[in-house]
C-alpha positions, 0 to 999 in steps of 0.5 A, a space after each residue: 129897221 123900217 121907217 113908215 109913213 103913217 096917217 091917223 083919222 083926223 088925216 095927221 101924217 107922220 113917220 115912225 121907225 120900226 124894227 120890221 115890217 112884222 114889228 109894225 103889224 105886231 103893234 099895230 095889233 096890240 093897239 101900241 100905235 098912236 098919232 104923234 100930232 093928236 094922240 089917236 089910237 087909229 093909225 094905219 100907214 100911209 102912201 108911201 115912195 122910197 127913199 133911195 138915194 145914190 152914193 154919189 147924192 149920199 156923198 155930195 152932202 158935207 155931214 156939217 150940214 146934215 148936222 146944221 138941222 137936225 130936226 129938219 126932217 121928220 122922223 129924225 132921232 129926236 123924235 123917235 126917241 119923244 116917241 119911244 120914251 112916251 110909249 114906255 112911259 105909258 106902258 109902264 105908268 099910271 096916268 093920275 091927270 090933274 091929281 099929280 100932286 097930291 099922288 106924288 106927294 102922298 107917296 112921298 110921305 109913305 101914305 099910298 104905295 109908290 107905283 110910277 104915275 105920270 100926270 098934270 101938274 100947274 108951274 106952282 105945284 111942281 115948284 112945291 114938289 121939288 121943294 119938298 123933295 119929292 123926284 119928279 120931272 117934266 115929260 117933252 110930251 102933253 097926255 094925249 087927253 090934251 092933244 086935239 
């Protein structure tokens, strides 16, 4: 694994893991990589230093504290898998935006074949979907039409 800095157009700096650096290059290509701060598709890697530490700077931090905040450094677990969960789910998915509802819910009720979508949906309409007994749950990401 490989961890690059990368930077977006609008100057937005963030990390990301890789399996190799070929695997970097090779989503790269294929348009797979985005800003994880405003969604932009232009990303490209940054300035970056190593991050090389001794054994005995390794062994000196009691693991209780690396523990104590985890999301104090970027590029930690949890945001790589926000960022992993979201690739697949675009790669897999049908953005519908504002008409979530009324999609889920008429998939639901067998009048258009189902397909995985994902979309926007107000407090009071998921609300209603969930009554009805239509599956859905909320993303721990915006649609990137959201982001500036």
């Amino acid at each position: 694994m490989i961890r690059y800095t990368l930077r977006c157009e609008k100057d937005h700096s963030f990390d990301s893991w890789f399996p190799s650096a070929e695997g970097y290059e090779r989503l790269c290509a294929q348009g797979l990589l985005a800003c994880a701060i405003c969604g932009s598709s232009r990303v490209e890697k940054s300035l970056m230093a190593p991050a090389v530490r001794g054994a005995r700077e390794s062994a000196a931090v009691p693991a209780e504290a690396k523990a104590e905040h985890p999301l104090a450094s970027p590029g930690n677990a949890m945001e790589e898998a926000f960022a992993a969960l979201r690739l697949q789910i675009e790669a897999n998915s049908d953005y519908v935006g504002l008409n979530f509802a009324a999609e889920a819910r008429a998939m639901h009720q067998g009048s258009l074949p189902e397909r995985p979508i994902y979309g926007e949906a107000r407090l009071a309409e998921a609300r209603a979907l969930l009554e009805e007994g239509v599956p859905v749950a909320p993303l721990p990401f915006l649609p990137r039409r959201k982001v500036n």
